[in-house]
TORKOL-4160 file (C-alpha; in steps of 0.2 Angstrom, whole numbers, padded with zeros to 4 digits, m for minus):
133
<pt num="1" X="0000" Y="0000" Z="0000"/>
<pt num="2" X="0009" Y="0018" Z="m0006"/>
<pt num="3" X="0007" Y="0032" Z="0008"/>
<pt num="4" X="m0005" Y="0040" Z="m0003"/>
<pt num="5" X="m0019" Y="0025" Z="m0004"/>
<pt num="6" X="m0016" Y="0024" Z="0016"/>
<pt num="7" X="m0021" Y="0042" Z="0018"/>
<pt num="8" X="m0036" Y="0039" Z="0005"/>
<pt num="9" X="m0041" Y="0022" Z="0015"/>
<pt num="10" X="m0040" Y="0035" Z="0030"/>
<pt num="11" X="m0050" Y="0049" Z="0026"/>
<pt num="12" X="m0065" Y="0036" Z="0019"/>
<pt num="13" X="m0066" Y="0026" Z="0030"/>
<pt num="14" X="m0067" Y="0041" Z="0042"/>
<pt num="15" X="m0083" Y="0049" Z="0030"/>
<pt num="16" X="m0091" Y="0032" Z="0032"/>
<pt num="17" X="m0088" Y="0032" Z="0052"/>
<pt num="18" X="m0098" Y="0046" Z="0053"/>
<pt num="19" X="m0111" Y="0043" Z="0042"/>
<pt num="20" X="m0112" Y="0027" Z="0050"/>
<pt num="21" X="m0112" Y="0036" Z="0067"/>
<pt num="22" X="m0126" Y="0048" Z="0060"/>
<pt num="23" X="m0137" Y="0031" Z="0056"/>
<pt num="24" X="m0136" Y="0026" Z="0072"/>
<pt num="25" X="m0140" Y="0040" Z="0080"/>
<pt num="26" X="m0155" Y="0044" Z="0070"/>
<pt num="27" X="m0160" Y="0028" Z="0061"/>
<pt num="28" X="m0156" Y="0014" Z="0074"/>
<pt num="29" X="m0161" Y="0020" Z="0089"/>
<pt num="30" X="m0180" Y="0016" Z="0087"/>
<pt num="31" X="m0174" Y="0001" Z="0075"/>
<pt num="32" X="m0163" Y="m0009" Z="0088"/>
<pt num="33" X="m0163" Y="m0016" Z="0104"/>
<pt num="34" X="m0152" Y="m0003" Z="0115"/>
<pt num="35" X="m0139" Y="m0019" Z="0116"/>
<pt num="36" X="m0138" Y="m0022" Z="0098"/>
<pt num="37" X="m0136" Y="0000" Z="0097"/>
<pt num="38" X="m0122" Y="m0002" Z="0108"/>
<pt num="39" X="m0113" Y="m0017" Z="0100"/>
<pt num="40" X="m0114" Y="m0005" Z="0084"/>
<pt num="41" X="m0108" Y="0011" Z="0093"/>
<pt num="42" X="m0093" Y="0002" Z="0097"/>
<pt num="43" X="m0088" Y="m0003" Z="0079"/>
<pt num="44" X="m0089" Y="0016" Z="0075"/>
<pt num="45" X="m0082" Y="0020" Z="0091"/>
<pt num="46" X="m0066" Y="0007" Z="0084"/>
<pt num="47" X="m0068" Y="0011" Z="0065"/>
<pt num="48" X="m0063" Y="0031" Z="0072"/>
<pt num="49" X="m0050" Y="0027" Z="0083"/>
<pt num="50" X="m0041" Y="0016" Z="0068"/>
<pt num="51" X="m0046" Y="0031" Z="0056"/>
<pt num="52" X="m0033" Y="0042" Z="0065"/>
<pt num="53" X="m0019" Y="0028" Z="0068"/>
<pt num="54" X="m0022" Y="0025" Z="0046"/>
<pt num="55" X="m0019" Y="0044" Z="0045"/>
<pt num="56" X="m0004" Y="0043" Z="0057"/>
<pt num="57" X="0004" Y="0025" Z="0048"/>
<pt num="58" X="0001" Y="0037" Z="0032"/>
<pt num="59" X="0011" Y="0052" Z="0037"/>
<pt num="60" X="0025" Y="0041" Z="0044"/>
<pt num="61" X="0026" Y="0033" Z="0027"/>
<pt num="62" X="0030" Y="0049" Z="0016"/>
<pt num="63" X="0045" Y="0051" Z="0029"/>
<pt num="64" X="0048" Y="0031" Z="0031"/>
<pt num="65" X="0045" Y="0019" Z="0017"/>
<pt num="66" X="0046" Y="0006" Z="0028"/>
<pt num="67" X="0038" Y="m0012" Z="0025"/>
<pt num="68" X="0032" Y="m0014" Z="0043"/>
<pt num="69" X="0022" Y="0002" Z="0041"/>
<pt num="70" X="0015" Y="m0004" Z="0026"/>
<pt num="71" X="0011" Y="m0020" Z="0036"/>
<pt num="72" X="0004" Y="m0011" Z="0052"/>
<pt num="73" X="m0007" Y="0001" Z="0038"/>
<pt num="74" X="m0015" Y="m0017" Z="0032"/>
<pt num="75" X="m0016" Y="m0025" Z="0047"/>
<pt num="76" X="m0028" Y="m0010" Z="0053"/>
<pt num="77" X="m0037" Y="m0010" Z="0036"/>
<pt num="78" X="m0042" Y="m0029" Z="0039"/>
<pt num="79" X="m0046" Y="m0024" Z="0057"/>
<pt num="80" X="m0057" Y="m0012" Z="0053"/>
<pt num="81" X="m0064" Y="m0023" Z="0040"/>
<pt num="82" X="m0067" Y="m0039" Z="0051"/>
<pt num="83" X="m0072" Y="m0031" Z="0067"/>
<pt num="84" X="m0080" Y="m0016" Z="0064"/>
<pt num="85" X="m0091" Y="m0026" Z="0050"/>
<pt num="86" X="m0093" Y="m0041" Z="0060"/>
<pt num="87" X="m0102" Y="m0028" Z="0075"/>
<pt num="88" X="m0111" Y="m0018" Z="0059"/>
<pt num="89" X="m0120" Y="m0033" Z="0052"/>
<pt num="90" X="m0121" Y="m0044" Z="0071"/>
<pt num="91" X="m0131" Y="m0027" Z="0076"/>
<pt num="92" X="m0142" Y="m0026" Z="0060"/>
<pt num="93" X="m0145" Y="m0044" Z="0056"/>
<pt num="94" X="m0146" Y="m0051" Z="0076"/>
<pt num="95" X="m0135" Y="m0065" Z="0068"/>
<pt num="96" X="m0122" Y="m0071" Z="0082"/>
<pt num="97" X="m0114" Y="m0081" Z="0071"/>
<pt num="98" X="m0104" Y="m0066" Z="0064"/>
<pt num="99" X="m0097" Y="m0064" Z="0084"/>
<pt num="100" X="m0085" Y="m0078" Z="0078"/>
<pt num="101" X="m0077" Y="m0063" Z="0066"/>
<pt num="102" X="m0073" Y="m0052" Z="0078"/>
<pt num="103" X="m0058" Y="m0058" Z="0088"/>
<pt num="104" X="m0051" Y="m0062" Z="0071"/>
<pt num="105" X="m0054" Y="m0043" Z="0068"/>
<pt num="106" X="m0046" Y="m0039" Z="0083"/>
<pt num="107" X="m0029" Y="m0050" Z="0084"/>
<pt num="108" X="m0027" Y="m0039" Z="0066"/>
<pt num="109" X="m0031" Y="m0022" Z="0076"/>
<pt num="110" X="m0016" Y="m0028" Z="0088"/>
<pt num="111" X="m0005" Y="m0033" Z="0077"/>
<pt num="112" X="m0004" Y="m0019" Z="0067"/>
<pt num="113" X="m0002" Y="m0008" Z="0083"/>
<pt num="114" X="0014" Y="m0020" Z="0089"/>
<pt num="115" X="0019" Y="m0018" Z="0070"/>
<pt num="116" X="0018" Y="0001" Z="0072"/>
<pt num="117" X="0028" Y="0000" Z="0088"/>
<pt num="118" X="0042" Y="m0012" Z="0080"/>
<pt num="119" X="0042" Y="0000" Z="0065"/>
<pt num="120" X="0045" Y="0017" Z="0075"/>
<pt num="121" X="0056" Y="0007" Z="0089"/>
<pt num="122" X="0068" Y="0002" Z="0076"/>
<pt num="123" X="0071" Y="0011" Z="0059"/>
<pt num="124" X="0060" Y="0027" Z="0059"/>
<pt num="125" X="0068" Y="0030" Z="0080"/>
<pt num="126" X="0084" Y="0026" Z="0071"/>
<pt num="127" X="0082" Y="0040" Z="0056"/>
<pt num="128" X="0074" Y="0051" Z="0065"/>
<pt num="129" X="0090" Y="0052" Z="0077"/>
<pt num="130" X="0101" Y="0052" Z="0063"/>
<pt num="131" X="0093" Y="0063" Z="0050"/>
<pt num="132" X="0094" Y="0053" Z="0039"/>
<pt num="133" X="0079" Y="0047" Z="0027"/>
């Protein structure tokens, strides 16, 4: 993934975490079961947050063409994918079954935080002391 379809993936998925906010807010809350409203809630709550680590992984890989960005960037994309999608459609289907998706969802959220970690530890810590690029 190049820096510039990390930043477009970024600012996306950050228009759809709103509208998706938006229809819960307005839409949902006669619709669904205050439960099933909160289990969707959180996967906007988790789609934002990994929004504004995309943006970040982005930015750092203008400076950093490293391929653990690039990995963290993709790890968070699939995150956001598999658990915020899987709390989306368990809240608007009532389909438990897609529960099973989640924790895949999250491992892949993890990951591609310790991914960032390992990245700016190492060689972006590294230039960064140095100058260098």
């Amino acid at each position: 993934m190049s820096a510039r379809l990390i930043l477009l993936c970024a600012a996306l998925s950050g228009a759809l975490a709103v509208m998706l906010g938006a229809f819960a807010a307005h839409a949902l809350r006669d619709m669904l079961e205050p439960r099933l409203l909160e289990v969707f809630q959180t996967g906007v709550t988790y789609q934002f947050y990994h929004v504004f680590a995309l943006f970040g992984v982005g930015l750092l890989l203008q400076r950093y063409p490293l391929r653990a960005l690039r990995l963290s960037a993709a790890l968070f994309v699939l995150g956001m994918l598999l658990f915020c999608g899987s709390l989306y459609t368990l809240a608007l289907t009532g389909g438990h079954y897609f529960g099973i998706i989640t924790p895949i969802g999250g491992v892949s959220l993890i990951a591609g935080w310790l991914v960032l970690a390992f990245a700016i530890s190492g060689k972006v810590k590294q230039n960064a002391d140095t100058g260098e690029r």
